[in-house]
C-alpha positions in Angstrom: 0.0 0.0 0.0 1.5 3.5 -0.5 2.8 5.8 2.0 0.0 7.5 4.0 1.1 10.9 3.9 0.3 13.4 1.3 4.1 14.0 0.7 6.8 12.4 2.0 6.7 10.5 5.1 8.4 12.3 7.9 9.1 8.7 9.5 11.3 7.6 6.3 13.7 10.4 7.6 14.7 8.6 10.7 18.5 7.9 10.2 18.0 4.2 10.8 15.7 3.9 7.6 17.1 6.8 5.8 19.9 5.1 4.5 17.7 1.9 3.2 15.0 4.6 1.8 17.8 6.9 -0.1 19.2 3.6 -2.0 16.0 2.3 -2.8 14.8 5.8 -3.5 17.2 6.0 -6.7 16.7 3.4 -8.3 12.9 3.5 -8.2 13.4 7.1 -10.1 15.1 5.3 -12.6 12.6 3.0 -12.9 9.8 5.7 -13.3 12.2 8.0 -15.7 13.4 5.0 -18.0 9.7 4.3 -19.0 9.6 8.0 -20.2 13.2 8.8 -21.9 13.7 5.3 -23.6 15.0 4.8 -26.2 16.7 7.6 -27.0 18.2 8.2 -23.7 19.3 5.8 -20.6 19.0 6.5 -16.6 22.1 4.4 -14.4 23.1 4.9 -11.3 26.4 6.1 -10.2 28.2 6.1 -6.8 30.7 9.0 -5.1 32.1 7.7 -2.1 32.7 9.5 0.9 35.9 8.0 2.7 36.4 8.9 6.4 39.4 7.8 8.4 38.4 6.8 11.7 40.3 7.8 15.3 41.6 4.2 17.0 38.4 4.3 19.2 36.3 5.0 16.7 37.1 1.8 14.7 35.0 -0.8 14.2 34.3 -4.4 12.3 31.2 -3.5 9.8 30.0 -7.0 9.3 29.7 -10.2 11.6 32.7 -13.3 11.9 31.5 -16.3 10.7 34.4 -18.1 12.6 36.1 -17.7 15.9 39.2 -15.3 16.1 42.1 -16.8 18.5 43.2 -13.8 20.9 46.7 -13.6 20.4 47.2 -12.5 24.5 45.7 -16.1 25.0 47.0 -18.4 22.4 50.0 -21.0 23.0 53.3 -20.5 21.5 53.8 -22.5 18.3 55.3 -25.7 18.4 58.5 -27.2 16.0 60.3 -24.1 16.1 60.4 -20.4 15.5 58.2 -19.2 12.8 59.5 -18.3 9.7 60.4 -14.6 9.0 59.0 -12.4 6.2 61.8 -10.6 4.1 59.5 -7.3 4.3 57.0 -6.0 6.6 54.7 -3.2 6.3 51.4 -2.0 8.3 48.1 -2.0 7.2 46.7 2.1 6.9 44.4 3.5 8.9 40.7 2.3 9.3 38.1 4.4 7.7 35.1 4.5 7.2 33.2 4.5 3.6 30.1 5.8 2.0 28.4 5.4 -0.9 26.6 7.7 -2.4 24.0 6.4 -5.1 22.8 9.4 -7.7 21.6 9.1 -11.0 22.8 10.2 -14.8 20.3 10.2 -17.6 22.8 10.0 -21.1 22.1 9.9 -24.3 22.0 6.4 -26.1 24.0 7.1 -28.9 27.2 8.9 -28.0 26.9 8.1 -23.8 26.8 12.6 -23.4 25.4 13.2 -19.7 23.1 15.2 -20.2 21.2 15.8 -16.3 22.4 14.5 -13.2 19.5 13.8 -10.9 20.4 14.3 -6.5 18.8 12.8 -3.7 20.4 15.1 -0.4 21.6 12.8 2.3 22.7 14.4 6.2 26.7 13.7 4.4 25.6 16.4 1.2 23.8 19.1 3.3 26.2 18.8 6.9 29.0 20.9 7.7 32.3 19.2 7.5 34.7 17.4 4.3 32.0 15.7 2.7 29.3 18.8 2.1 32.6 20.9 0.7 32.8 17.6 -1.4 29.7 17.6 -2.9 30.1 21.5 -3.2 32.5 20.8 -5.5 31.2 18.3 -7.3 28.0 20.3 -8.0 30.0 23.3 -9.2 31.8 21.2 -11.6 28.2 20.2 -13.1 27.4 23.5 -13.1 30.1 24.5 -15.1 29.2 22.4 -17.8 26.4 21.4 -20.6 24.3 19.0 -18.2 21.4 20.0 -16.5 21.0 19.2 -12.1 18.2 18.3 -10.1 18.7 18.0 -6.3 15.9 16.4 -4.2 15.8 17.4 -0.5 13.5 15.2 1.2 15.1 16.2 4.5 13.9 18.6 7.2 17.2 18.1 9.2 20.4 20.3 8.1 21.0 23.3 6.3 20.1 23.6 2.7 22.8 23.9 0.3 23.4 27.4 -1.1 21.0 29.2 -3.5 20.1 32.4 -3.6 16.2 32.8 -3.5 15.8 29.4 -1.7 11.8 30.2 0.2 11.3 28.8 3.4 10.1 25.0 3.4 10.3 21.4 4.5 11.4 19.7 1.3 12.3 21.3 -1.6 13.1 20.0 -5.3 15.8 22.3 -7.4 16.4 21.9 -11.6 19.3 23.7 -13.1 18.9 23.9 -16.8 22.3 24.4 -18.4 20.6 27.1 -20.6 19.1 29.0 -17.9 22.2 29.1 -15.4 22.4 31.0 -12.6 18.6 30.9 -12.3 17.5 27.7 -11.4 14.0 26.4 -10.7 12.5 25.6 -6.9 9.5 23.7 -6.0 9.2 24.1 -2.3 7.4 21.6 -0.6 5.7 21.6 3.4 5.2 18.0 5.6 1.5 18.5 4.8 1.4 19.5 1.1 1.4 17.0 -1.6 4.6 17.2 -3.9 3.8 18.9 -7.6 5.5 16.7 -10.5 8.6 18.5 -11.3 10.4 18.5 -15.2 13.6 16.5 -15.8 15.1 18.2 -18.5 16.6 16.3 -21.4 18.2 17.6 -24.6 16.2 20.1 -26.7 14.1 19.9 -28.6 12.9 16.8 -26.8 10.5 17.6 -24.3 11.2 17.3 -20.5 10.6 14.0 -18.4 8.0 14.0 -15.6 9.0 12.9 -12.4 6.2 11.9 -9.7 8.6 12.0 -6.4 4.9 10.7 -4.4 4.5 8.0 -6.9 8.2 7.2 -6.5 8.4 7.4 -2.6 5.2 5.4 -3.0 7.0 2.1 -4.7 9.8 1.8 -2.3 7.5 2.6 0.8 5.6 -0.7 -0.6 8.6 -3.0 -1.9 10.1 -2.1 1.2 7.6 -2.9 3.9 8.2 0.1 5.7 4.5 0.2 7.4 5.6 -2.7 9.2 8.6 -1.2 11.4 9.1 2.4 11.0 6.2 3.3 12.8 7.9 2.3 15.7 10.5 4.5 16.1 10.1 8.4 17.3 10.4 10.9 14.9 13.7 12.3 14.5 13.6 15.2 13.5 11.2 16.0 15.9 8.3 17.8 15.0 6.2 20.9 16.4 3.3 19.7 18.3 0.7 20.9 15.8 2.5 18.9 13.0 2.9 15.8 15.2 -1.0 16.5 15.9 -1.7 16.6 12.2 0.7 13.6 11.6 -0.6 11.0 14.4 -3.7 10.8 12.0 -1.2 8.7 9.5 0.0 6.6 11.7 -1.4 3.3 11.2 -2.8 2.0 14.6 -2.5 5.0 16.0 -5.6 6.4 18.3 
C-alpha cells in the first residue's frame, strides 16, 4: 500500500531507515524515468564515495565473523620451532570508514553525453564538514558544464545547500537547466502538502521527463515494507506539536 502521507513521510527520515529509503529511493526514479526517456536516452546509477578515516576508538568491524578469532594475549606458542620470518614487513593504513553515495545520470544512447544528473540530499551532502565541501564541489563542476541538475531534499534536518532565493520549506526539489544558469527552478514543498511533478530536463528539442517523487516514494515505501517497522521508532527530526498533531492521524494503529 503507499505511504500515508500526502508527501513524503516524515518517518522515512529517521537515520536508521534513511539510508535503506535513499538507496532504494534512486533506483525507483530510474525506474519511473526509463519508462519516459527510452529509447533515446538511458537513466544508471552512479556512486561517489565519501571515505572517512576513523580515530583508534572509533574503529569498528562492519559485518559479523562467521568463525572464531584466537586472541593472540591467549594463544600457545607454536610448536616445532620459530616461525619463519618475512623478508618485508609493512602496516596495514588507517581504518576508515566508507560511504556510498548512489545518484543518478540520464545520457544519451547514442554517443553516452550526460546530459542531467538527478540528486537525492543525504545528512553527508547538506552537513558541515569534508564531505558537504565535497559535494560543493562536485555540484560546481556540473554546473560548469552542458548538463542539467536536479537536487531532491526530502530532508527537514540540516541546512540547505546554497541558492540564492531558496523560500522557506520542508522539502524542496531544485532543476538547473544548463541554458538557464544561474537561475535555477524551486519547487518548495511543506510536511502537509502533496509534492507537484517536477520536469527532468533532457536535450532540446525533446520535451522534459515527468518525475512523480509521491509515486516514487510510494513504490519503495511498498517494496520495502516500511508500514511494518518504521512506525515504531520516534520521529527524528522531531516535529512541532501541531504537526505531530496533524501527523498521528497517519499513523497506522494510532488512536
Amino acid at each position: 500500500m503507499p505511504s500515508p502521507f500526502p508527501g513524503m513521510n516524515p518517518y522515512l527520515e529517521h537515520p536508521v531507515v534513511w539510508g535503506d529509503f535513499h538507496d532504494s529511493f534512486i533506483p525507483a526514479i530510474r525506474e519511473y524515468l526509463n519508462q519516459q526517456i527510452r529509447p533515446n536516452y538511458f537513466a544508471k546509477v552512479e556512486e561517489l564515495l565519501f571515505i572517512h578515516e576513523l580515530a583508534s576508538d572509533e574503529r569498528r568491524f562492519a559485518g559479523r565473523a562467521d568463525v572464531g578469532v584466537v586472541d593472540q594475549g591467549t594463544a600457545q606458542p607454536r610448536q616445532g620451532g620459530a616461525a619463519i620470518q618475512a623478508p618485508f614487513y609493512g602496516t596495514f593504513s588507517a581504518a576508515v570508514d566508507i560511504e556510498n553515495h548512489p545518484f543518478l545520470e540520464i545520457r544519451d544512447r547514442e554517443n553516452q553525453l550526460l546530459i542531467t544528473v538527478i540528486e537525492v540530499l543525504s545528512p553527508a551532502n547538506k552537513n558541515p564538514g569534508p564531505d558537504r565541501n565535497l559535494y560543493l564541489a562536485k555540484r560546481r563542476q556540473i554546473l560548469a558544464t552542458g548538463a542539467h541538475l536536479v537536487e531532491l531534499d526530502l530532508l527537514r534536518a540540516g541546512p540547505r545547500l546554497p541558492l540564492d532565493g531558496m523560500p522557506r520549506c520542508d522539502y524542496c526539489a531544485v532543476v538547473s537547466r544548463s541554458e538557464e544558469r544561474p537561475r535555477a527552478g524551486i519547487w518548495p514543498n511543506f510536511l502537509r502538502e502533496s509534492f507537484s511533478p517536477i520536469p527532468i530536463p533532457l536535450r532540446a528539442p525533446d520535451a522534459d521527463a515527468i518525475l512523480d517523487i509521491k509515486a516514487a516514494i510510494d513504490r519503495v515505501y511498498d517494496s520495502a515494507g516500511y508500514e511494518d517497522y518504521v512506525y515504531r521508532r520516534q520521529l527524528q527530526p522531531a516535529l512541532s506539536a501541531d504537526d505531530s498533531d496533524w501527523a498521528r492521524q497517519f499513523v497506522p494503529g494510532a488512536p
